[in-house]
C-alpha positions as CSV (number, residue, x, y, z in Angstrom):
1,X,0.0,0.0,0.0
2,X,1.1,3.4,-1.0
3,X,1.8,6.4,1.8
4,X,-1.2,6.6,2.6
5,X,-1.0,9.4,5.4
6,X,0.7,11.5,2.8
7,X,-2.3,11.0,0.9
8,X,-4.6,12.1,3.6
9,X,-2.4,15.0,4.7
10,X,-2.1,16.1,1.2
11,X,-6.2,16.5,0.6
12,X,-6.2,18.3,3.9
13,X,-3.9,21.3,3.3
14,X,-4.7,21.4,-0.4
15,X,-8.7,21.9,1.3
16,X,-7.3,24.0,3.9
17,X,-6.6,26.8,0.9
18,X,-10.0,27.3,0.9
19,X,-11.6,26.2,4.2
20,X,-11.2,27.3,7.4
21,X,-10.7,23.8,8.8
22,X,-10.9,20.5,7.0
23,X,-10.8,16.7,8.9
24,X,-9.6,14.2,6.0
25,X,-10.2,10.1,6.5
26,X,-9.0,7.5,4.3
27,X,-9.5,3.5,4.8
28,X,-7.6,1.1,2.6
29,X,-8.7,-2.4,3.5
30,X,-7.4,-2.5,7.2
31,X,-5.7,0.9,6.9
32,X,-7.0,4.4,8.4
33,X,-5.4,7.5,8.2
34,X,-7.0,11.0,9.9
35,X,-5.8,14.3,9.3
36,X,-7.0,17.6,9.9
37,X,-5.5,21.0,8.6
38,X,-7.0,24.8,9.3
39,X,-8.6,25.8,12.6
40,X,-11.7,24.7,14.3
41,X,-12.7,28.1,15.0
42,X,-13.5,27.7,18.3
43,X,-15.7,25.9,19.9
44,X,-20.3,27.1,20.0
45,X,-22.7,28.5,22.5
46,X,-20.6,29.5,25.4
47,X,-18.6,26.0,25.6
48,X,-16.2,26.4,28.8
49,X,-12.9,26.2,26.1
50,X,-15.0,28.3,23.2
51,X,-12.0,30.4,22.6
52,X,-9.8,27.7,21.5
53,X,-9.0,27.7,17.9
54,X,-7.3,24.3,17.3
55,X,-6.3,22.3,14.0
56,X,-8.9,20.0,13.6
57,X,-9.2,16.2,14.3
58,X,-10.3,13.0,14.5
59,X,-12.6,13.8,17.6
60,X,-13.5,17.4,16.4
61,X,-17.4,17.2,15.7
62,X,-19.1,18.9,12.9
63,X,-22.6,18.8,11.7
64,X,-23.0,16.2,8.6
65,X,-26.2,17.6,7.0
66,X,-27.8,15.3,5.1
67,X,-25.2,12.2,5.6
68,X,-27.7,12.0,8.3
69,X,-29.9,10.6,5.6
70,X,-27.9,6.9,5.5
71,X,-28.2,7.2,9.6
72,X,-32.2,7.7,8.9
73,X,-32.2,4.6,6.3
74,X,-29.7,2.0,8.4
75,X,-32.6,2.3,11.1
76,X,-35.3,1.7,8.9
77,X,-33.1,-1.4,7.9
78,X,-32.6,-2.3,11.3
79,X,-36.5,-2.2,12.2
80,X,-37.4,-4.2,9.2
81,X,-34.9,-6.5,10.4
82,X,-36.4,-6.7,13.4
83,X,-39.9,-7.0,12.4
84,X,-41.2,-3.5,13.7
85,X,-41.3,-1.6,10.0
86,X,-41.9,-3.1,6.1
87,X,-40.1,-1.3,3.7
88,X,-43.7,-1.3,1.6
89,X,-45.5,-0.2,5.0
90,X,-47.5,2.9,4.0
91,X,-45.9,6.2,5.8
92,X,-49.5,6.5,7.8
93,X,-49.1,3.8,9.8
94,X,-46.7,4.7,11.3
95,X,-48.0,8.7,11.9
96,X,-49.8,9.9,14.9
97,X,-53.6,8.8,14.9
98,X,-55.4,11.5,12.5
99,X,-52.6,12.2,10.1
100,X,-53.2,12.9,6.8
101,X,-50.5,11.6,4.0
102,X,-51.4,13.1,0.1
103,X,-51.3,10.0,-2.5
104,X,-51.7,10.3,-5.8
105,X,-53.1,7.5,-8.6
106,X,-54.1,5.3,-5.9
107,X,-50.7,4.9,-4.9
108,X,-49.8,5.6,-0.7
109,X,-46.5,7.0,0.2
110,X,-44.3,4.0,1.8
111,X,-41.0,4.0,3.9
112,X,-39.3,2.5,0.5
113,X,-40.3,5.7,-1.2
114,X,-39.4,7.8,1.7
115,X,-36.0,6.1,1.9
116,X,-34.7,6.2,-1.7
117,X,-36.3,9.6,-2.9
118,X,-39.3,8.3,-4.6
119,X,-42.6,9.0,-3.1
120,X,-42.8,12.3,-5.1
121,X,-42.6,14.7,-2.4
122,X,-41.3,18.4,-2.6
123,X,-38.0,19.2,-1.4
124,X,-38.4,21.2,1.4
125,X,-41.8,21.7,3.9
126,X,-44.5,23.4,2.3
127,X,-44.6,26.8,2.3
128,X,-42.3,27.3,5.2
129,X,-38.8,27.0,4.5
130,X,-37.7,28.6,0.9
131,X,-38.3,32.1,1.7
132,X,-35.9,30.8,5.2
133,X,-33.4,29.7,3.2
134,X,-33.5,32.6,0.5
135,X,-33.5,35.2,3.5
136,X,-29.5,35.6,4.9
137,X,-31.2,37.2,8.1
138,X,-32.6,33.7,9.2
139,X,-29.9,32.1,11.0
140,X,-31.8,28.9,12.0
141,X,-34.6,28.2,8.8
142,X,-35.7,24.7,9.9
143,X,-35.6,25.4,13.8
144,X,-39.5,25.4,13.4
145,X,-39.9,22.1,11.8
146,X,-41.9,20.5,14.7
147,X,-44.2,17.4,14.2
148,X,-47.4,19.7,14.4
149,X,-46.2,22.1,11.5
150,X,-44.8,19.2,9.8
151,X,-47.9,17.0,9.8
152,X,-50.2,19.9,8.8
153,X,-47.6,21.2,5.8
154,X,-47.8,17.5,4.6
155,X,-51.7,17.2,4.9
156,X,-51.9,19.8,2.3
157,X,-48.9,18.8,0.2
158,X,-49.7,17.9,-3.2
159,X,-47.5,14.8,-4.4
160,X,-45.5,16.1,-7.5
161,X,-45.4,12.6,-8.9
162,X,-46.7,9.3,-8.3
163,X,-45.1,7.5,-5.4
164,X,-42.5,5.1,-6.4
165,X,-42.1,6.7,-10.2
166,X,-39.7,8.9,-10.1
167,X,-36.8,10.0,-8.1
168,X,-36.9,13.5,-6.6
169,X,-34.7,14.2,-3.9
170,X,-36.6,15.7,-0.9
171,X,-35.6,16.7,2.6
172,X,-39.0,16.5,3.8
173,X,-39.3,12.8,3.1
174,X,-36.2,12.2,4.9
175,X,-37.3,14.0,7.9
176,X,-40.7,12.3,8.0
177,X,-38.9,8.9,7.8
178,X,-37.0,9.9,10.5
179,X,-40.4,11.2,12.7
180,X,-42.5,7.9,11.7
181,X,-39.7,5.8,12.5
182,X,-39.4,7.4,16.2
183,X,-43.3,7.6,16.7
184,X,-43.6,3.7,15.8
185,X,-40.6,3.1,18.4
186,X,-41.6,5.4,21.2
187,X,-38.9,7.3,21.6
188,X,-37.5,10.3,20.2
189,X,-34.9,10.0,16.4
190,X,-31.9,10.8,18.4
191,X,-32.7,7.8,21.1
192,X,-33.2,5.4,17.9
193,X,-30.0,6.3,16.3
194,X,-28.2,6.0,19.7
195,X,-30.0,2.6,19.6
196,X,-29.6,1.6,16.8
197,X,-26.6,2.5,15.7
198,X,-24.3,4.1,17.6
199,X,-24.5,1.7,20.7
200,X,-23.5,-1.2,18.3
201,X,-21.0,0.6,16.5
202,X,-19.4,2.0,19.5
203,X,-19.7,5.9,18.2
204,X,-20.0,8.1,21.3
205,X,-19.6,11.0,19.5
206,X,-22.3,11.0,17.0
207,X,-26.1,12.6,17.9
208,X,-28.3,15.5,17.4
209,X,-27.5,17.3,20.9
210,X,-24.0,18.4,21.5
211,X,-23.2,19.3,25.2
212,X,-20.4,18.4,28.0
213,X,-16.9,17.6,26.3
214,X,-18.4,17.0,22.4
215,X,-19.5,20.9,23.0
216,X,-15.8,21.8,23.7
217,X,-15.0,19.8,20.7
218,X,-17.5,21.4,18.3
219,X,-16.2,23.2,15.4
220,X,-17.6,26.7,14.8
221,X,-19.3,26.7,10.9
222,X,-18.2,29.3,8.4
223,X,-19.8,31.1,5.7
224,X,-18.1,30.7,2.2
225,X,-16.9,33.9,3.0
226,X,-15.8,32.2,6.0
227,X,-17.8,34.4,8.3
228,X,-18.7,32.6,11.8
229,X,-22.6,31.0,11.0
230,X,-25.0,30.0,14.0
231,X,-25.6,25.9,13.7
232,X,-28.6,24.7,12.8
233,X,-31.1,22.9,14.7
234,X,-33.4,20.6,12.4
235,X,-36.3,19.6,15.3
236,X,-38.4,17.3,14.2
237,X,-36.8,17.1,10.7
238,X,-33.8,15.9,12.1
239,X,-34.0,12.4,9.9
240,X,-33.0,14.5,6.8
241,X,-30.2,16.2,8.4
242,X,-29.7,17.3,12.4
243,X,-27.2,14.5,13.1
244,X,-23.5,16.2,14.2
245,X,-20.4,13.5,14.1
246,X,-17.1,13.2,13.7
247,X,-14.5,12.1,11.6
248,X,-13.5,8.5,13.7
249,X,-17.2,8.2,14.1
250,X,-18.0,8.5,10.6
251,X,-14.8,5.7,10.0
252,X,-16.8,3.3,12.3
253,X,-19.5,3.6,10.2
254,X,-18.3,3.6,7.0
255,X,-16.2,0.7,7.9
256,X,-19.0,-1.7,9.1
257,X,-20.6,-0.8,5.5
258,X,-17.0,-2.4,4.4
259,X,-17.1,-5.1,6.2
260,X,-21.1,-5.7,5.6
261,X,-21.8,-4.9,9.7
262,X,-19.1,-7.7,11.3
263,X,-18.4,-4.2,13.9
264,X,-14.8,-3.9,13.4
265,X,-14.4,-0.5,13.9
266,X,-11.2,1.3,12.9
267,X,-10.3,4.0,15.7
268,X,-6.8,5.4,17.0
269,X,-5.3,3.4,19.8
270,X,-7.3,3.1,23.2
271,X,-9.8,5.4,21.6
272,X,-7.5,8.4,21.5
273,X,-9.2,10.3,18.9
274,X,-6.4,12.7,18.4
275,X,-3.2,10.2,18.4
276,X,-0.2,12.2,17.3
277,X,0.6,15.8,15.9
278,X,1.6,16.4,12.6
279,X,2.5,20.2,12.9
280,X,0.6,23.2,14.6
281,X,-0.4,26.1,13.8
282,X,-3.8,27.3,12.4
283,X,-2.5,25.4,8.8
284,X,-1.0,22.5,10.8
285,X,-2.4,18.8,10.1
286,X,-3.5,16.2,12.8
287,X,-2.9,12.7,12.0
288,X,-4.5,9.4,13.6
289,X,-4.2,5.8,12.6
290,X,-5.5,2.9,14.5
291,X,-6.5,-0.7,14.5
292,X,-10.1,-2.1,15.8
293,X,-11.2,-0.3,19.0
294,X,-13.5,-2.4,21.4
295,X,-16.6,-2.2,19.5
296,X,-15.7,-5.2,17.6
297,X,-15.7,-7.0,20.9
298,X,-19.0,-5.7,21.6
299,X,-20.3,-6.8,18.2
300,X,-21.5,-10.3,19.3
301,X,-25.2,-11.4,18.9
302,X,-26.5,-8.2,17.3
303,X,-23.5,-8.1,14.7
304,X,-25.5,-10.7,11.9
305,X,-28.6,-8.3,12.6
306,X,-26.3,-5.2,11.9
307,X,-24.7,-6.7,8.7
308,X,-28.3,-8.1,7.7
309,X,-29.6,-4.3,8.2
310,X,-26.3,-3.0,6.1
311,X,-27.0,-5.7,3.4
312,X,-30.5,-4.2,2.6
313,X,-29.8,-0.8,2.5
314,X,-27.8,-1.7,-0.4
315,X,-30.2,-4.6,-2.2
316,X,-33.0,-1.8,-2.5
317,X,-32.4,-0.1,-5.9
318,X,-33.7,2.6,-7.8
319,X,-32.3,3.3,-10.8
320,X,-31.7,7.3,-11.1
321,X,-29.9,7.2,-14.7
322,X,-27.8,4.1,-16.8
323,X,-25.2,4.5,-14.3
324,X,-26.6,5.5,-11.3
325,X,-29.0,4.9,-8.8
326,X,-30.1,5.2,-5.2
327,X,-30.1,2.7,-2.4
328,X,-31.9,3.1,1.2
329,X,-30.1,6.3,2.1
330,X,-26.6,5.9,-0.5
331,X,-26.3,7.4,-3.8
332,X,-24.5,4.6,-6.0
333,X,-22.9,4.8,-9.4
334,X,-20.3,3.1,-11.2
335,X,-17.2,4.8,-13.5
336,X,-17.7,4.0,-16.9
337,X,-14.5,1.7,-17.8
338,X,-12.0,4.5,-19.1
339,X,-12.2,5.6,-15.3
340,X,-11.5,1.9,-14.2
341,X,-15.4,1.1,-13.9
342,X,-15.0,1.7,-10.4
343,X,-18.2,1.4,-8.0
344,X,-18.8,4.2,-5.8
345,X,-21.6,4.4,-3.0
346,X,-21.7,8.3,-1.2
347,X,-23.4,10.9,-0.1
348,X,-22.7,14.0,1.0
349,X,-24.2,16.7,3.5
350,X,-24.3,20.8,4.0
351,X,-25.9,23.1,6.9
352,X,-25.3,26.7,7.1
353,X,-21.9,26.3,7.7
354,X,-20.8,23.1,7.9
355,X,-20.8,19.9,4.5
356,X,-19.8,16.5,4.5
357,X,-18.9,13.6,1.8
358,X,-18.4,10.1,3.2
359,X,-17.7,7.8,-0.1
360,X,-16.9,4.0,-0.3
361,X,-16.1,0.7,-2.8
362,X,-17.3,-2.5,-0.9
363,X,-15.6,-4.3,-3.6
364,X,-11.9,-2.5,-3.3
365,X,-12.5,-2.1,0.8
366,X,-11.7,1.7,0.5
367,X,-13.7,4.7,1.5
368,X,-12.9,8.6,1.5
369,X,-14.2,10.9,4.3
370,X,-14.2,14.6,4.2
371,X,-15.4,17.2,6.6
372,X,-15.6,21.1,6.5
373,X,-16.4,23.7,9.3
374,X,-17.2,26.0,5.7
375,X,-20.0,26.3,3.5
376,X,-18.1,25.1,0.4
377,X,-18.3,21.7,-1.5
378,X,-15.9,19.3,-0.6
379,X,-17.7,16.4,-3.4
380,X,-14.9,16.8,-5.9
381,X,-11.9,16.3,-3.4
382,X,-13.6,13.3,-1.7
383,X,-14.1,11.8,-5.0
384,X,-10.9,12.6,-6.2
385,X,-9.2,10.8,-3.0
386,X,-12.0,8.0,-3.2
387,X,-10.8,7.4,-7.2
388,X,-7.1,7.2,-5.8
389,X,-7.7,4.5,-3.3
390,X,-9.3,2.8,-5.8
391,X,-6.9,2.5,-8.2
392,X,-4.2,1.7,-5.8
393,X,-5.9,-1.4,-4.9
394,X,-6.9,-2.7,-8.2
C-alpha cells in the first residue's frame, strides 16, 4: 500500500486553501489515516474552552447535513430486520392517529419511497422554509420544523409525482422517515440512532445534541466567506439532516458498510481520537491511525442483525440514470471503464456552515471521508481521494 498518510495529509492542506478547517479520513482495507489541517474556529454556545481555535481532528465534531440521511435509512433497515417496519408499509401507519398523507393515482406513500427519494414529495416543507433559506437574516430556517407544523404542511402537500415513479430528492421525506420511524418506536430520532446504531457501533460521538466535552470539541461553521454562521437545529426534521459527528465516528461507520456490519471498527489506539501531531499552527495537520477499538468486541449477537440491516440498505435499488441509482439512504454509481469502472456508493451533506462527503467501494475495501467547518463543496476532493484508493488497490 502506497503512503497513505501522505495522501490524507495532502487533501487536507490542499482543502485548507479554501476552508477554514478540513478533517480528512482514508480507509484502505485495514488501513486508516485521519488528518485535519485549518482551525476549528473555536468551539459554539458558550462551551467552557469556546475560545480555543485548534487544528482539527479525528474527535473534532461537525454537523454532517444530510449524511444523516444513510443514519435515517440504516434504522429503517434495522426495524425491518427486526420486524417493527416493512419497507412497503405505508408512511400513515406509522404517523400519529389522524394524520393525513397526500397519495396520488391510488398509490400511498411508503417508507421504500421515503428512503430512496421516490414518493414524489417536494424538497423542502410546504410553504415554510424557501423564503428561510433565501432570506441571509434567518440564522436557523428549519428550527421550526416541529411534528405539528410538519404534519399539517404534509396534509396539504400535493405529491408532485406518483409514489415510487420517479426519483426526486426531498428533505422533507427524509425527515418524515425519520419522525414515523421514532413515533412507531416510542422514543425520540436521536434515542433510535443512539439505539440503533451508535451503541453497536461504538460511536460516542455522533447525535443530534452536542453538550459536556463534544460541545468543547465542536467546530464553529463558516460562511463561504468564511464568516462565523450559528448551527442549525433541524427539530423534528432531524432524519433529513440534524445528526453532528465526527471524523473516527463516521470511519466506524463507514467501515462496518466495508465489512457488511461484522463491527470492526477502525479508531486510534485506546480510543485516542487525536493520536499524534503532525504540525501546529492554524494550517497545521492532525494525523491518527489505529486498529479495531473495542466495539468489535461488543459486536457479538446483534453483529448478523447489523450486517443483515447493512446488506439491505444496499439490495433496494432505484435506478436514477444508466449509471446511477439510489439505495436506502446511499447514492451509488459506477465509472464508466475509461475511469477503471470503479463502484462508488456516497453521499454528501451541507448546513449553514458546515458539509460532509463520506464515499466508499465495498468491492476494493476503500472509502474517503471529508469534513468542513465552511460552507463550500468538498464532493470533488472526496471523489478525487475516493478514485485514488481505488486504483491503488486494483
Amino acid at each position: 500500500m502506497k503512503d497513505l498518510g501522505s495522501l490524507v495529509e495532502g487533501t487536507a492542506c490542499q482543502l485548507a486553501a479554501r476552508h477554514v478547517g478540513v478533517v480528512v479520513a482514508a480507509i484502505a482495507g485495514d488501513s486508516v489515516e485521519i488528518g485535519g489541517a485549518g482551525r476549528t474556529g473555536g468551539g459554539y454556545g458558550g462551551a467552557p474552552d469556546s475560545g480555543r481555535d485548534d487544528v482539527p481532528g479525528a474527535d473534532t465534531v461537525f454537523e454532517i447535513g444530510s449524511l444523516t440521511k444513510v443514519f435515517t435509512a440504516l434504522v429503517l433497515a434495522r426495524m425491518v430486520v427486526a420486524g417493527t417496519a416493512g419497507l412497503d408499509e405505508p408512511l400513515v401507519e406509522l404517523l400519529p392517529e389522524g394524520a393525513r398523507v397526500p397519495s396520488r393515482d391510488g398509490a400511498e406513500i411508503t417508507l421504500r419511497h421515503l428512503a430512496t427519494h421516490t414518493s414524489g414529495l417536494p424538497r423542502l416543507p410546504k410553504g415554510m422554509l424557501l423564503p428561510a433559506l433565501l432570506n441571509p437574516s434567518k440564522p436557523d430556517p428549519y428550527a421550526g420544523c416541529t411534528a405539528d407544523v410538519l404534519l399539517r404542511g404534509l396534509a396539504a402537500t400535493k405529491l408532485g409525482a406518483t409514489p415510487g415513479r420517479r426519483f426526486r430528492y426531498s428533505n422533507l421525506g427524509a425527515g418524515l422517515l425519520g419522525l414515523a420511524l421514532a413515533h412507531r418506536a416510542g422514543v425520540d430520532y436521536e434515542t433510535l440512532v443512539a439505539r440503533e446504531i451508535c451503541e453497536p457501533l461504538g460511536l460516542a460521538d455522533t447525535g443530534v445534541t452536542v453538550d459536556g466535552d463534544r460541545a468543547r470539541r465542536f467546530a464553529q461553521g463558516h460562511s463561504r466567506k468564511h464568516k462565523p454562521i450559528a448551527e442549525w437545529h433541524l427539530a423534528d426534521l432531524a432524519g433529513a439532516g440534524g445528526l453532528r459527528s465526527t471524523a473516527a465516528d463516521l470511519v466506524a461507520f463507514v467501515r462496518a458498510q466495508l465489512d457488511a456490519g461484522t463491527g470492526a471498527v477502525a479508531a486510534p489506539p485506546d480510543g485516542d481520537a487525536a493520536a499524534r501531531s503532525n504540525g501546529g499552527g492554524g494550517e497545521g495537520a492532525v494525523r491518527s491511525n489505529g486498529g479495531v477499538s473495542g466495539a468489535a468486541a461488543r459486536s457479538g449477537g446483534g453483529a448478523g442483525e447489523m450486517a443483515e440491516a447493512i446488506r439491505l440498505t444496499r439490495e433496494v435499488e432505484q435506478r436514477t440514470s444508466p449509471f446511477s441509482w439510489v439505495h436506502l439512504g446511499w447514492m451509488g454509481q459506477r465509472l464508466h471503464a475509461g475511469q477503471g469502472g470503479h463502484l462508488q456508493i456516497w453521499h454528501n451533506g451541507g448546513t449553514g456552515g458546515f458539509v460532509s462527503f463520506a464515499g466508499f467501494d465495498p468491492e476494493k475495501k476503500v472509502a474517503a471521508i471529508v469534513l468542513s467547518n465552511t460552507q463550500r463543496s468538498v464532493d470533488k476532493e472526496g471523489f478525487e481521494l475516493l478514485k485514488i484508493l481505488q486504483s491503488w488497490n486494483s
